[in-house]
C-alpha positions as CSV (number, residue, x, y, z in Angstrom):
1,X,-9.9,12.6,2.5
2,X,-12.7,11.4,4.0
3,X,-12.9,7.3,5.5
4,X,-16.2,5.9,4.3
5,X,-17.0,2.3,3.7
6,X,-16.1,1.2,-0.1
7,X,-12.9,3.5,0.1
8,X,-9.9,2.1,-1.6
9,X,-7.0,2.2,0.8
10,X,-3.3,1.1,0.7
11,X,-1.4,-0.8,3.5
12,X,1.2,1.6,4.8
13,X,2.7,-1.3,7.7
14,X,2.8,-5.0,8.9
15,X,3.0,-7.8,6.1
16,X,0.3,-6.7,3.9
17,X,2.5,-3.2,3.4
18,X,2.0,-1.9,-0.1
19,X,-1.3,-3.8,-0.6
20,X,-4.4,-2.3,-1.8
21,X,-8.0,-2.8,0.4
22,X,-11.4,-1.9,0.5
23,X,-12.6,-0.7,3.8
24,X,-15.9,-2.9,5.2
25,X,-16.5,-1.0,8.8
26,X,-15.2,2.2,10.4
27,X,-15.1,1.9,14.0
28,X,-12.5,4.7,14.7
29,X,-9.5,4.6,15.2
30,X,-9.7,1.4,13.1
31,X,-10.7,-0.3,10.0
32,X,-12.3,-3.0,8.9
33,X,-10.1,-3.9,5.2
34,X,-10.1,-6.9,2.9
35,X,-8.7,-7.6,-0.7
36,X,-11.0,-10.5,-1.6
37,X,-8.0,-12.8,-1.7
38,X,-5.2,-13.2,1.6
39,X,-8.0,-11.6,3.5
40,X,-11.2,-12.6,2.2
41,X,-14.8,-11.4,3.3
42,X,-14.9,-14.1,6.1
43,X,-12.0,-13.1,7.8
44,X,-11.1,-9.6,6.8
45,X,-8.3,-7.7,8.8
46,X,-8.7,-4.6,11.3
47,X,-5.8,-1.6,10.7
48,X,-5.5,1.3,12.3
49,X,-6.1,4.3,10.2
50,X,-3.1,5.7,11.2
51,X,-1.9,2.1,8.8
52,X,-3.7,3.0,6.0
53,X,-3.7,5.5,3.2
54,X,-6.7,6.2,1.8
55,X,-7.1,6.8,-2.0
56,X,-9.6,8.9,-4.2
57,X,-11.8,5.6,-5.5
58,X,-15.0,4.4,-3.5
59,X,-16.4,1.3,-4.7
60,X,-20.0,1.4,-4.8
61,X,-21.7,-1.2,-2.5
62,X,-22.4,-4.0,-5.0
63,X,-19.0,-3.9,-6.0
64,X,-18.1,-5.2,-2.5
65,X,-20.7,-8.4,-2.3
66,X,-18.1,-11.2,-3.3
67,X,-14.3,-12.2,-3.0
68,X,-14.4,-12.2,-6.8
69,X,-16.2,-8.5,-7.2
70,X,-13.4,-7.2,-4.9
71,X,-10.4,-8.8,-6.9
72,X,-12.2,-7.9,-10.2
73,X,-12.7,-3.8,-8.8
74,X,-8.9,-3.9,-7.3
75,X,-7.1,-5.4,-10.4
76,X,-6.2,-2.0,-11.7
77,X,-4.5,-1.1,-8.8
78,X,-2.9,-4.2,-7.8
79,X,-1.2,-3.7,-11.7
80,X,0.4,-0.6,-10.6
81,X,-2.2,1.8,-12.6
82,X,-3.0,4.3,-9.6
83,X,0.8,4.0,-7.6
């Protein structure tokens, strides 16, 4: 699967392990992620991509503007629906 920004990705290690993210930046080999909520747009968290598993959803760009647009597009995950 290909990285790109707006790609869904799960937290494979440290605390946020199991957590979904949406990926801001790629500067390889690491990451830019936040989930809108424990890391919010103003201080969003660089993984590794060796930490992260990616998954076959890419928000489209307006769909990562806000903290609440982020929470809003990962809610079906978060629930379990794509595990």
């Amino acid at each position: 699967m290909e990285w790109e920004i707006g790609r869904v990705v799960r937290s494979l290690a440290g605390r946020d392990k199991g957590s979904f993210l949406v990926v801001l930046e790629l500067a390889p080999p690491y990451a830019v992620v936040c989930d809108g909520k424990h890391r919010p747009l103003e201080r969003p968290k660089r993984k590794k991509l060796l930490h992260l598993a990616p998954t076959g959803t890419v928000l489209p760009q307006e769909a990562v503007k806000t903290n609440g647009k982020i929470r809003k597009a990962l809610r079906p995950f978060q629930d379990g629906a794509h595990r």
